[in-house]
ZAMARGU-4260 file (C-alpha; in steps of 0.2 Angstrom, whole numbers, plus 5000, padded with zeros to 4 digits):
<rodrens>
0) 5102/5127/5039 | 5086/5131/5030 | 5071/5133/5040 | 5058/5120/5033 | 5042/5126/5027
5) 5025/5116/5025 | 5024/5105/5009 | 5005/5102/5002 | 5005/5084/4999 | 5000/5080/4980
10) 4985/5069/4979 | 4994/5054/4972 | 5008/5050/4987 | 5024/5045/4973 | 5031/5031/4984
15) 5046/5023/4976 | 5050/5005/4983 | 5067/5005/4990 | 5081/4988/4990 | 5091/4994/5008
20) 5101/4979/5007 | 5099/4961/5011 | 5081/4960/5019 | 5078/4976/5022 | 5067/4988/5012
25) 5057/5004/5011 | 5043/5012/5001 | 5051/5031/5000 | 5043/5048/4996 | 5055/5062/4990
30) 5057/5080/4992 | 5072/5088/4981 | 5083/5073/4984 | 5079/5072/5002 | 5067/5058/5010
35) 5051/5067/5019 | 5042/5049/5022 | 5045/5033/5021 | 5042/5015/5029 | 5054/5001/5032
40) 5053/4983/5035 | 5063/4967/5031 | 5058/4953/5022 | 5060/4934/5025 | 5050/4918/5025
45) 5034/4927/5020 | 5034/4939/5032 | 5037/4959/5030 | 5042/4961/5051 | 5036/4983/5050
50) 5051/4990/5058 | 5050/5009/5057 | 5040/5022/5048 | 5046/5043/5045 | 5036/5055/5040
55) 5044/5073/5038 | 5035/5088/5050 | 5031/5095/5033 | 5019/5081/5029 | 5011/5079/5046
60) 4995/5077/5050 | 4991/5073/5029 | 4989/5055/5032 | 5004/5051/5025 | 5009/5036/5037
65) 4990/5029/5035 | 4996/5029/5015 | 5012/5022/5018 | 5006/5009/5029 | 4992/5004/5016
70) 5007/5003/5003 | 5013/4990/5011 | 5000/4981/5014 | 4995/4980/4996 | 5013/4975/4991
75) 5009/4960/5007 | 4992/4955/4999 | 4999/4955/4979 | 5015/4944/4986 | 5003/4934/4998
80) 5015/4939/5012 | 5010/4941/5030 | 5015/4959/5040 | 5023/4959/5061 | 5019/4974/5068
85) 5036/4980/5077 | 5035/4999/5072 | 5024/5008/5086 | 5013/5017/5071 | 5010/5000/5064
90) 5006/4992/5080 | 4992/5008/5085 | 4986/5004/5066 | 4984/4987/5068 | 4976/4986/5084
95) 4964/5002/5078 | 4958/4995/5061 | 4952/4979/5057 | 4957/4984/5037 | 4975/4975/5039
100) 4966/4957/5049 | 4970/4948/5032 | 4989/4952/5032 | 4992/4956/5049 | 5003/4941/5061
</rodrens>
């Protein structure tokens, strides 16, 4: 195995929405083929229930979670979907910031 080296986030995070199966879906970021962030939630009767979010060592501490998490909550607010906070960053997120009140359950 390779040792991982540091990745400089690019300014624009590429996120690619994600169909998992059923319910279940993901905003992704990639690195060579490999997933370095990403956050996941199911989908059903208008709420996106926030079930776990990744983010690669090599991306810590770039906000990349916060970006993920703010993804989301645009895709929430354009579908007019609420968001449940299951995901322990999400939970922290939601009860630190008031910016999610209008999507969060």
């Amino acid at each position: 195995m390779g040792e991982k080296k540091d990745m400089k986030l690019p300014r624009e995070l590429d996120l690619e929405l994600v169909e998992l199966g059923g319910t279940k879906y993901a905003y992704q970021h990639k690195s060579n083929g490999d997933v370095t962030a990403e956050i996941e939630w199911t989908e059903d009767q208008g709420v996106m229930t926030m079930t776990h979010t990744y983010v690669d060592d090599s991306l810590r501490g770039q906000g990349v979670a916060k970006k993920l998490l703010d993804r989301a909550a645009t895709n929430a607010r354009e579908k007019g979907l609420k968001m449940k906070a299951v995901c322990s960053y999400v939970v922290n997120a939601f009860d630190r910031s008031d910016e999610y009140d209008d999507v969060k359950i």
